[in-house]
FIGU-138417 format. One line per field, with one value per residue: residue number from 0; residue in three letters; x, y, z of N, C-alpha, C in turn. Coordinates in pm, whole numbers. Atoms other than C-alpha are relative to their C-alpha. Example, Ala and Ser with C-alpha at 12.3 -4.5 7.8 and 13.67 -1.06 7.14 Angstrom:
<sites>
k: c(0,1)
r: c(ALA,SER)
n_X: c(89,-82)
n_Y: c(-119,-119)
n_Z: c(0,-6)
ca_X: c(1230,1367)
ca_Y: c(-450,-106)
ca_Z: c(780,714)
c_X: c(90,-77)
c_Y: c(120,109)
c_Z: c(0,73)
</sites>
This chain:
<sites>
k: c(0,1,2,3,4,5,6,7,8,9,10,11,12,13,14,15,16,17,18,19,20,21,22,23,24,25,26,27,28,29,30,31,32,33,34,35,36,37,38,39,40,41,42,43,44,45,46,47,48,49,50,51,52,53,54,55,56,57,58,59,60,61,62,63,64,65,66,67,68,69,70,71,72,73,74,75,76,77,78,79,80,81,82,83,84,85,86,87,88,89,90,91,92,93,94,95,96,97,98,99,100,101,102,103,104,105,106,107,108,109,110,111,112,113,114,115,116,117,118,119,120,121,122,123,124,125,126,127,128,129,130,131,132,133,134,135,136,137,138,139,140,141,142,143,144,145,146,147,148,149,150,151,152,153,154,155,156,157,158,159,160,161,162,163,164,165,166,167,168,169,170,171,172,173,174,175,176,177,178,179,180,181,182,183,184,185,186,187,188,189,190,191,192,193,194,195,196,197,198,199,200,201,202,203,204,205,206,207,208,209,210,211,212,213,214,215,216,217,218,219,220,221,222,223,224,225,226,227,228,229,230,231,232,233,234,235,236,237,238,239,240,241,242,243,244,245,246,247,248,249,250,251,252,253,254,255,256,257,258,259,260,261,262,263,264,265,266,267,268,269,270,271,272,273,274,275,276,277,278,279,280,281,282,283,284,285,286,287,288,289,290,291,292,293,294,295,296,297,298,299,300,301,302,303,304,305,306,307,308,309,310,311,312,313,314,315,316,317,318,319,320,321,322,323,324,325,326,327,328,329,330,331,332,333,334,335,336,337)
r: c(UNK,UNK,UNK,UNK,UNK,UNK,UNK,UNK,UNK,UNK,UNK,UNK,UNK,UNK,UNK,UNK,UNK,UNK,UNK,UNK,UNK,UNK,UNK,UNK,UNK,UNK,UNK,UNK,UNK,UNK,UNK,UNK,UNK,UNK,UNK,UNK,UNK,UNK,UNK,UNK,UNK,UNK,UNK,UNK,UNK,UNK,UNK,UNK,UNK,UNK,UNK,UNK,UNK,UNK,UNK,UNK,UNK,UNK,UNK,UNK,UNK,UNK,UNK,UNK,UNK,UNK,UNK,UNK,UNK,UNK,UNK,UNK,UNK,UNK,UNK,UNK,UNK,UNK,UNK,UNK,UNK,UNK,UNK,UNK,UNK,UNK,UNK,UNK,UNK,UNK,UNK,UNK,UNK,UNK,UNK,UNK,UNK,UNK,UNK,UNK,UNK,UNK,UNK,UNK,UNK,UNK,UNK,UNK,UNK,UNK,UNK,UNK,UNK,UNK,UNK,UNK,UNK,UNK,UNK,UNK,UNK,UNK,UNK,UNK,UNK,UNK,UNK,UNK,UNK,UNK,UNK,UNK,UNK,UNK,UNK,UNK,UNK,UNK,UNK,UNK,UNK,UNK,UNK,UNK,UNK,UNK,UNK,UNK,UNK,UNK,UNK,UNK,UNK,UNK,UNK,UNK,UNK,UNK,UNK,UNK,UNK,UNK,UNK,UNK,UNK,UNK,UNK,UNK,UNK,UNK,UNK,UNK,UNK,UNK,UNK,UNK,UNK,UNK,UNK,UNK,UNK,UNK,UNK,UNK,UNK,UNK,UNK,UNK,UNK,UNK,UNK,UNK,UNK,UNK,UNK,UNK,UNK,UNK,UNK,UNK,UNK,UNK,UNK,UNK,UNK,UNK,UNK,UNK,UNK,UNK,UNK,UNK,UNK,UNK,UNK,UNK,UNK,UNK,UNK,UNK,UNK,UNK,UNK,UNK,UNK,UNK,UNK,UNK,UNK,UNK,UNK,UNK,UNK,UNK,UNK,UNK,UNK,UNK,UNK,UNK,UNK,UNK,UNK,UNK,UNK,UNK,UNK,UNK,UNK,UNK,UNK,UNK,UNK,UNK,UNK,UNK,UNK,UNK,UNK,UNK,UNK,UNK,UNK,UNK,UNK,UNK,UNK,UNK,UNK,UNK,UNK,UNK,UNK,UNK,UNK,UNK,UNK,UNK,UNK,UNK,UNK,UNK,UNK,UNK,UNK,UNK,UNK,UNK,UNK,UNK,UNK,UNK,UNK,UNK,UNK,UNK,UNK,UNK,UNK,UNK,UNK,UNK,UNK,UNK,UNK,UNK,UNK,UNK,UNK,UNK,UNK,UNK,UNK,UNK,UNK,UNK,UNK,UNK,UNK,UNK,UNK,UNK,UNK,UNK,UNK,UNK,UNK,UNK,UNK,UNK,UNK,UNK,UNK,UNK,UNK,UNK,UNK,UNK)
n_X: c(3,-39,-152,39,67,-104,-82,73,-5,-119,-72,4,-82,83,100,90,-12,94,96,76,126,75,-52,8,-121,-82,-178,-82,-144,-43,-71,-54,70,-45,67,174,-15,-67,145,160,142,41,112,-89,-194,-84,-49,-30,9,-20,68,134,157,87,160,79,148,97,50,-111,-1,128,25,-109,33,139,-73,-62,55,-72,66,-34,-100,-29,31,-31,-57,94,-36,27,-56,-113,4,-55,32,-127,-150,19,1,-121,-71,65,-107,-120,-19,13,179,76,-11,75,19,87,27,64,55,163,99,49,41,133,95,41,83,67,146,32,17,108,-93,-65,-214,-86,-59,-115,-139,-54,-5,-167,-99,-39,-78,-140,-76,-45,-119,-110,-129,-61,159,36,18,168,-13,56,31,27,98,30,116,119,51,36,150,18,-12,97,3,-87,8,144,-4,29,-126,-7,-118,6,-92,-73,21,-76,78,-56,71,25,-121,-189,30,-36,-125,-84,32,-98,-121,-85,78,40,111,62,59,105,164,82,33,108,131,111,36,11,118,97,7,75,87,77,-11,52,159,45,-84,-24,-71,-118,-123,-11,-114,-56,36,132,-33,-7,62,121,-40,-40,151,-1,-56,43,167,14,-30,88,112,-68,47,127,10,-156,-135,-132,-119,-59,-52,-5,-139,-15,-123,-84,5,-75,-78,-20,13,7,3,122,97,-60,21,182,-33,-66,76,154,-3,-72,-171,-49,-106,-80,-94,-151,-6,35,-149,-86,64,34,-115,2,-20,147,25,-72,51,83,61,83,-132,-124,-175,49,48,110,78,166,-19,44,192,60,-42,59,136,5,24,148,115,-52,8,142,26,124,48,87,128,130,-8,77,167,119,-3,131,130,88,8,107,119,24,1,-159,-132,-12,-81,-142,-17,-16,1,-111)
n_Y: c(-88,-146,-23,-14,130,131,-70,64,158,54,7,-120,-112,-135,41,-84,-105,-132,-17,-106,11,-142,-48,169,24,110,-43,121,-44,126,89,126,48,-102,-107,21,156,-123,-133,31,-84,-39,-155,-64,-4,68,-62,-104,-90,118,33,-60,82,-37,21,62,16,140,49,63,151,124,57,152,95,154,54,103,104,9,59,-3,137,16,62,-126,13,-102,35,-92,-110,-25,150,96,71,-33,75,141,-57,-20,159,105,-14,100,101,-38,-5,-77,-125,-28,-151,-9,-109,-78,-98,-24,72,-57,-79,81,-6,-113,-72,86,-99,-88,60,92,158,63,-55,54,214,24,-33,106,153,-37,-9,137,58,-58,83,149,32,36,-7,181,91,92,-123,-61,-106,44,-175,-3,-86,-71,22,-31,74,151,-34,25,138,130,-24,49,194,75,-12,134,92,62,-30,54,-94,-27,-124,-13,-79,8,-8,-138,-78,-29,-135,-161,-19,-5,-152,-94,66,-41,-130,17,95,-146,-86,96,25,-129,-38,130,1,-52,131,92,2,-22,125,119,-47,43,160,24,-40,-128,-44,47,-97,-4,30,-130,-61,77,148,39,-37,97,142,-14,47,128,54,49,130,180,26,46,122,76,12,88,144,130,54,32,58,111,-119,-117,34,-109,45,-93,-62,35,156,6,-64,49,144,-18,110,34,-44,-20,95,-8,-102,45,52,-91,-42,123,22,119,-9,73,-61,-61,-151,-90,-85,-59,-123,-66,-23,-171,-123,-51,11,-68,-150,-12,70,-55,-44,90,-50,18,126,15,129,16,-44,-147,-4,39,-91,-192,78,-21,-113,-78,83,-44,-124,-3,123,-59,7,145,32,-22,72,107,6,-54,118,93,-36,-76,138,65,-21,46,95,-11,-6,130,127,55,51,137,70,114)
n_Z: c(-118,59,-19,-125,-76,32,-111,-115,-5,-28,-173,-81,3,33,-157,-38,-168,-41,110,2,25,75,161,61,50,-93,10,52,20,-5,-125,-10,-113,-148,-38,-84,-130,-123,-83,-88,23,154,39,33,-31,89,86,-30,117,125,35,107,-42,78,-34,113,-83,-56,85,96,-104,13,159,7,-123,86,132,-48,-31,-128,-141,-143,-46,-129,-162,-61,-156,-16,-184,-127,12,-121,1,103,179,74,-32,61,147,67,6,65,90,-23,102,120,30,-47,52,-71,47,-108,27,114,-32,44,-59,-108,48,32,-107,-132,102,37,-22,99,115,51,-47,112,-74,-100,37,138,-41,-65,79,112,-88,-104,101,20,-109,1,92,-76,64,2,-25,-128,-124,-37,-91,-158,-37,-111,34,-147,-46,27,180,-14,25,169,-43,-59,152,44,-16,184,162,48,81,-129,-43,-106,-123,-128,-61,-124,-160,-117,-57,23,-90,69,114,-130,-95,118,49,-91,12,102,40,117,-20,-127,40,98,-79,-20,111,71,-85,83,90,-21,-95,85,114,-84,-91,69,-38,-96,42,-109,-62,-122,-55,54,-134,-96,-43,105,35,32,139,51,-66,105,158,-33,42,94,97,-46,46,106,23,8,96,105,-38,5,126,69,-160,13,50,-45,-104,-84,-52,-113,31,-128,-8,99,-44,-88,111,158,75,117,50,132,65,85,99,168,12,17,130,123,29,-131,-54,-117,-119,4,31,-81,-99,93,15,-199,-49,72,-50,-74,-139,-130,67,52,117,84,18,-37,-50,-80,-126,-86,18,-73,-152,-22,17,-129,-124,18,-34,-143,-32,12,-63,-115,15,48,-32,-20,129,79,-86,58,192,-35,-71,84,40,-61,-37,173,29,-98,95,126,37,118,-81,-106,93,34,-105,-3,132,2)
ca_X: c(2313,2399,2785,2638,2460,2730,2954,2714,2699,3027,3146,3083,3336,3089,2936,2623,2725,2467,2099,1950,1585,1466,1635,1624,2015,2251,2646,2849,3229,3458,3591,3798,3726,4003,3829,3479,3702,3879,3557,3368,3100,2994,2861,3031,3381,3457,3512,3735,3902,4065,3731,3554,3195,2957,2572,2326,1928,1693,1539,1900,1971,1633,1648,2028,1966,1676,1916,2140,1934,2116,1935,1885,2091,2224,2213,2214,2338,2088,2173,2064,2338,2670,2678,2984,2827,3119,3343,3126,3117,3453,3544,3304,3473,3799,3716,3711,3325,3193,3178,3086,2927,2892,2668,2539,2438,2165,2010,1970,1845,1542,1458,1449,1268,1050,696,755,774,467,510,572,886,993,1001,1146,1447,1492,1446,1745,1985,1974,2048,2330,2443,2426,2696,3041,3395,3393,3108,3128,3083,2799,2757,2661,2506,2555,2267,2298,2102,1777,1751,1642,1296,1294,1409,1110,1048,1358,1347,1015,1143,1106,1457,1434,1769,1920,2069,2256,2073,2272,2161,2249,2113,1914,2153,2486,2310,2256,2596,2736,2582,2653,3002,3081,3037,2969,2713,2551,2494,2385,2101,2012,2012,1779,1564,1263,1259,1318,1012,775,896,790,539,363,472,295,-36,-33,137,369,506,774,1138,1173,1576,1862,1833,1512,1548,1784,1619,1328,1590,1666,1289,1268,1523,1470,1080,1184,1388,1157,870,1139,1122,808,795,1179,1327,1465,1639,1782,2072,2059,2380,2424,2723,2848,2798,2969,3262,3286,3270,3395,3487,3159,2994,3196,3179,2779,2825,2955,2733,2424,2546,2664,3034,3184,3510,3746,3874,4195,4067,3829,4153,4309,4073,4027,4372,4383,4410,3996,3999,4254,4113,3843,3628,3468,3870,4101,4402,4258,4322,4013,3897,3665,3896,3910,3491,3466,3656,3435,3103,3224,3304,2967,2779,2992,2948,2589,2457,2125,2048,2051,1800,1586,1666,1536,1239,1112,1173,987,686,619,672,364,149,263,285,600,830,753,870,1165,1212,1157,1348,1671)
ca_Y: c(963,1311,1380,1495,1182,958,1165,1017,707,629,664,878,1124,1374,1416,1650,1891,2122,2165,2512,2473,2825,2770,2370,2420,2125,2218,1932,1907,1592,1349,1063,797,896,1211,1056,759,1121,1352,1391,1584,1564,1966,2230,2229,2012,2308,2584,2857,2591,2430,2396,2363,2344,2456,2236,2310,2059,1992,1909,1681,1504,1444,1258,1093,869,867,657,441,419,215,272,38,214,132,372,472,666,771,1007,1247,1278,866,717,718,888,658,345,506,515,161,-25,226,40,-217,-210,-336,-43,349,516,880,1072,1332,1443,1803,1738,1475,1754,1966,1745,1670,2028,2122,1859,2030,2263,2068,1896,1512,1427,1722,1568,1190,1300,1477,1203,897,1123,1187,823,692,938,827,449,471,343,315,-93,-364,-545,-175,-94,261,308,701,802,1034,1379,1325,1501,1341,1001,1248,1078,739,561,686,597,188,159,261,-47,-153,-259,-75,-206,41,101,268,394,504,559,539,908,925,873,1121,1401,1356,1334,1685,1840,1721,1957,2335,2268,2000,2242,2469,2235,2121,2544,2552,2223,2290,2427,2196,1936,1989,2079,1722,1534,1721,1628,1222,1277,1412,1698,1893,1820,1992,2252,2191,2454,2407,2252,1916,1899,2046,1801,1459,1580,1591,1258,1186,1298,1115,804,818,863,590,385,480,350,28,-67,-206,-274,-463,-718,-466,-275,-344,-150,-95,120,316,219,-165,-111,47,-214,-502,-368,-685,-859,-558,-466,-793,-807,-462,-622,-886,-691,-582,-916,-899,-1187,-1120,-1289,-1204,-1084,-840,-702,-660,-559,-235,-182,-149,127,465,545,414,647,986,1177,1056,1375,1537,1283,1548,1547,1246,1116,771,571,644,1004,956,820,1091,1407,1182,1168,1494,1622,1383,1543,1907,1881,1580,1835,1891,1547,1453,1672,1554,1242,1298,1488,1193,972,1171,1275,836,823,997,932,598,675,804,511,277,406,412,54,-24,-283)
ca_Z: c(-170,-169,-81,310,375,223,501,757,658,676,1059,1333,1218,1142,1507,1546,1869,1906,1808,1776,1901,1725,1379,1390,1265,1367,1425,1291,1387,1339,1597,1569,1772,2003,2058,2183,2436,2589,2600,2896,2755,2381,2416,2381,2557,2307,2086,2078,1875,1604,1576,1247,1303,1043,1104,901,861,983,679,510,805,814,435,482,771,583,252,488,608,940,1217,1556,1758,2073,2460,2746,3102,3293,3668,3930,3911,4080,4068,3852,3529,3395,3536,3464,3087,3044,3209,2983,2698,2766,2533,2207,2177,2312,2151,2451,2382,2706,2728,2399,2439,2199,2379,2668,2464,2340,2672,2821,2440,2415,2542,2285,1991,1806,1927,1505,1567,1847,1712,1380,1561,1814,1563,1319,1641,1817,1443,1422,1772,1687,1450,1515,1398,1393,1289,1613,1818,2006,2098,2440,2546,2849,2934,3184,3446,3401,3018,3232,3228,2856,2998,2967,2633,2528,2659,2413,2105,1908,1842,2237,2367,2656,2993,3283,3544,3817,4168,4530,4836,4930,5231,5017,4771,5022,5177,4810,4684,5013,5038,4694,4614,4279,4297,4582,4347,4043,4274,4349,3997,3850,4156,4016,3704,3895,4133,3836,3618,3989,4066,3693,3771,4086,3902,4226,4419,4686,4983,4873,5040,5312,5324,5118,5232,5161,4807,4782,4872,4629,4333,4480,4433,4140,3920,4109,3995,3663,3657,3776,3562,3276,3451,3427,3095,3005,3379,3189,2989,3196,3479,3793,3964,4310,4292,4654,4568,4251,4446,4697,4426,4114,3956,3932,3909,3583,3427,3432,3285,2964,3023,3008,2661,2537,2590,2759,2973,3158,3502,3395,3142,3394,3646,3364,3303,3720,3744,3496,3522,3573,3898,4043,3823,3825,3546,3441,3491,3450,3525,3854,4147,4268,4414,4655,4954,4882,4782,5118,5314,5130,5233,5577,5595,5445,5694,5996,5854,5737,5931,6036,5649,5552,5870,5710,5338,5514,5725,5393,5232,5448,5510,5088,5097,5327,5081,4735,4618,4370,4594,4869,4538,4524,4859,4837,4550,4590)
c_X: c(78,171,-22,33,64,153,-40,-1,83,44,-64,51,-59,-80,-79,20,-63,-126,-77,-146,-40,13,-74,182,55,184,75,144,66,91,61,-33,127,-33,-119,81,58,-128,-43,-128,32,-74,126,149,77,44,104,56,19,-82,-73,-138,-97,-128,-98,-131,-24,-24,122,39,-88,13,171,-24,-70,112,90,-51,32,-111,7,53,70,-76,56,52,-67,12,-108,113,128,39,86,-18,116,51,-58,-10,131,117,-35,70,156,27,-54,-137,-91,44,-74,-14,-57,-52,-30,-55,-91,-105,-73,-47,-168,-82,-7,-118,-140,-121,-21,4,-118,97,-10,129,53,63,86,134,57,40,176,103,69,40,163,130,11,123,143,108,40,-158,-53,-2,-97,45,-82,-31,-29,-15,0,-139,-145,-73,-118,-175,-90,68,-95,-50,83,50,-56,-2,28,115,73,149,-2,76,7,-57,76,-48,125,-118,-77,112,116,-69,3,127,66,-13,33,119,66,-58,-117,-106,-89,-61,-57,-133,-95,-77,-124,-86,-107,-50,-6,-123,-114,-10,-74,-89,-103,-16,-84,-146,-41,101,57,77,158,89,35,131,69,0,-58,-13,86,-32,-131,41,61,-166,-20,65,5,-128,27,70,-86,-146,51,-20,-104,-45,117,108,90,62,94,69,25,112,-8,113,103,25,136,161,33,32,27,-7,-123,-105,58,-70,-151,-29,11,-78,-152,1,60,127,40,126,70,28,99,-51,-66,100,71,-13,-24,139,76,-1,-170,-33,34,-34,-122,-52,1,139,96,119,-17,23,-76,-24,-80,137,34,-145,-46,23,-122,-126,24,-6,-155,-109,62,-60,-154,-95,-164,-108,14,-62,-75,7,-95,-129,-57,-45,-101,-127,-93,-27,-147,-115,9,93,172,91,2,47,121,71,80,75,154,56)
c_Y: c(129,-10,19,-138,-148,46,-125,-98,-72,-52,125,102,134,13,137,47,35,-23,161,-24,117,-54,-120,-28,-62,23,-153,38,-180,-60,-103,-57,19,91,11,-92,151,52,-50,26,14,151,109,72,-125,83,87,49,-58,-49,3,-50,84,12,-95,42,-127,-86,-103,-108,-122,-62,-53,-49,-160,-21,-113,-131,-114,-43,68,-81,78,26,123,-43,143,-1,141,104,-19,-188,-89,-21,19,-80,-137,24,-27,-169,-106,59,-77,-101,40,-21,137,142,65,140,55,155,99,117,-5,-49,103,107,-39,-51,130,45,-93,38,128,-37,-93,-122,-101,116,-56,-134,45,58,-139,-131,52,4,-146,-92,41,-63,-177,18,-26,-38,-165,-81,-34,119,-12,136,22,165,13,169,83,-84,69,7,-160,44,-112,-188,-116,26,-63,-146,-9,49,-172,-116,-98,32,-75,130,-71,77,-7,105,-9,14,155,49,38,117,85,16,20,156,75,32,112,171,51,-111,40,78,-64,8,134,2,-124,13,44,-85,-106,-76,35,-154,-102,7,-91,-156,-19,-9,96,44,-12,145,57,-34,100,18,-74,-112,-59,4,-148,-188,43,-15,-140,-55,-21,-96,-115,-48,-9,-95,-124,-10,-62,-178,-96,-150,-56,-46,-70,39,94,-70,115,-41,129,-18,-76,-145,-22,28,-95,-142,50,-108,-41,92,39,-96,-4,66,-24,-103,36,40,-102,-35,-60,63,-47,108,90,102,73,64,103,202,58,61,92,129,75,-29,87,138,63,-6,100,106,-57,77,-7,-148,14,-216,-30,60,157,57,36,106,144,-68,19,125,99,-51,79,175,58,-71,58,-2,-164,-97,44,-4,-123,-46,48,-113,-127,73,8,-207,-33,16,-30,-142,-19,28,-109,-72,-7,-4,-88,-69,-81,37)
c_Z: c(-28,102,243,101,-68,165,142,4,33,127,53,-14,33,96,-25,186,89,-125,78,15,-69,-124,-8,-56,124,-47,-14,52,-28,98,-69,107,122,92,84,87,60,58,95,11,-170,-16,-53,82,-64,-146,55,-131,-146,-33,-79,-1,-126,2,-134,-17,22,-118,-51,79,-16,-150,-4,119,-73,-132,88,-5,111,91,119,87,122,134,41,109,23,138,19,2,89,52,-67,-136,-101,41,-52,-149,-28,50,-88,-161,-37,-95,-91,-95,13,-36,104,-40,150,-31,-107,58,-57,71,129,-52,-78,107,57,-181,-4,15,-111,-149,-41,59,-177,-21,71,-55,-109,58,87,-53,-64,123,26,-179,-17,114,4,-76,43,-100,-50,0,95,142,23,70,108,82,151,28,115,83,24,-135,79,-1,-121,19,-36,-147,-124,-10,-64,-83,7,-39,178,52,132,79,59,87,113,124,87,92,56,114,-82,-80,86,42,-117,-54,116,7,-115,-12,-144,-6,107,-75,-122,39,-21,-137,-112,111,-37,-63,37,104,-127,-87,136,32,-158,18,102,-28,151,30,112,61,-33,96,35,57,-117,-12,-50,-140,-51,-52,-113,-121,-48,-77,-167,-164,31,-91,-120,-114,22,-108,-138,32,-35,-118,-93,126,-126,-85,59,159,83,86,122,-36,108,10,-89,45,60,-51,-125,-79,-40,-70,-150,-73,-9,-55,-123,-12,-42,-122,-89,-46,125,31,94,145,-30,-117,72,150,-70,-13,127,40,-84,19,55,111,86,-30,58,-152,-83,-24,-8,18,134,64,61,9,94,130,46,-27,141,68,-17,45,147,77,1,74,123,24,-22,28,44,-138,-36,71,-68,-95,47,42,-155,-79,27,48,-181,8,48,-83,-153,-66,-106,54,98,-117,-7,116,23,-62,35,-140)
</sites>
């Protein structure tokens, strides 16, 4: 193997950052695994001025990648947005089975590129990445990707590769979602900003066009729609792969819901280490800031508030909700969905 792709082989050290769709060049920097259990985002605010980052081409990538001979081998966590994943990412991190990677910037970069790449470009980047991302610091690791939410587009793609991954999908109900994105300035304006794309990816799932949303609620309850739908369209073919966890259940029951967590990936745990890790510092943080105090009884208070302050907009998040249910068959599923 060439000096590169003996690099790669080794450990994760050598993490791929960033992928240039124009060039095809891939920015390399190195992590310790300290570095990936802190991050909350594998993109780029994980650099700065000290950072040495090395660009690679494609070609030189693709040609060590295969000199390895690195498998594919990891499991995901695929939500709806604004839902815990960071926080359930970083509790199942906790133990020493699990290499959790959140947020690869490439991976969001292959799903917003993906229409523009031949579909033998697309597979050969995605097959070389999700190898790169299996890799791990310890035999008995599994790495575990936890995927923005408008990658879960690529969800269903991603369950039937052949090495049969297993997820996490994580939801909420469309009320708590509306009251949750209202509730924040910044997740307010997320929405303004994925609105568009996110009505063009449901509108193709739908095979037509649906009525646009004529306020914010409405807007939002459609970006409800659509990452629900394309969680479910993952479903179809990989349930018994895949554990679905509501955020507000999960909240209300951490314990067992943890523990099936690790179950779902084949790691047994007692009681007392799952107290152990609840009673940790990710409970009382924000996930995606841990300098930041955040938990469910300050969750609860910005929910109440955004249901008090906004309680008109997420009626009509709702009615839109239930009327698009009446006519298209995919949104009444998820509707329906338990």
């Amino acid at each position: 193997m060439t000096p590169f792709a003996e690099s790669l082989a080794r450990s994760p050290e050598l993490f791929p950052h960033g992928l240039d769709p124009r060039t095809g060049a891939v920015g390399f920097i190195r992590l310790i695994e300290r570095d990936y259990r802190q991050a909350s985002f594998l993109d780029g605010r994980l650099l700065n001025p000290q950072t040495i980052s090395r660009a690679v081409p494609w070609p030189q990538v693709e040609q060590a990648v295969a000199e390895t001979g690195l498998p594919e081998a990891c499991d995901f966590i695929f939500h709806i947005g604004h839902v815990g994943s960071t926080l359930l990412s970083r509790l199942l991190g906790a133990r020493p089975r699990i290499l959790s990677l959140r947020e690869p910037a490439i991976l969001r970069t292959l799903a917003e590129a993906r229409g523009t790449w031949t579909a033998d470009n697309f597979e050969a980047r995605m097959s070389a990445f999700l190898k790169l991302w299996s890799r791990t610091f310890a035999a008995d690791q599994r790495a575990l990707v936890k995927a923005t939410s408008f990658v879960s587009e690529l969800a269903a793609d991603l369950m039937a590769r052949s090495y049969a991954p297993k997820a996490i999908f994580i939801t909420a109900s469309p009320e708590t979602y509306l009251a949750t994105i209202l509730g924040g300035p910044n997740s307010r304006q997320e929405s303004k900003i994925l609105a568009e794309s996110r009505l063009a990816r449901l509108q193709r799932r739908l095979g037509r066009n649906i009525s646009p949303a004529q306020s914010e609620g409405e807007t939002i309850a459609m970006s409800w729609a659509c990452e629900m739908s394309a969680l479910n369209a993952a479903m179809t073919n990989a349930h018994d792969r895949i554990l679905l966890i509501d955020f507000d259940k999960f909240l209300a029951e951490p314990q067992p819901a943890l523990q099936a967590a690790f179950r779902h990936f084949g790691i047994e745990t007692t009681e007392e280490e799952i107290m152990a890790i609840l009673s940790g510092p990710n409970m009382t943080r924000y996930a995606k800031a841990p300098e930041y105090a955040y938990d469910a009884k300050l969750r609860n208070d910005v929910l109440k508030q955004a249901r008090t302050e906004h309680g008109g907009e997420i009626r009509r998040g709702m009615a839109w909700l239930e009327n698009a249910g009446k006519t298209f068959p995919e949104i009444r599923a998820v509707l329906e969905l338990k």
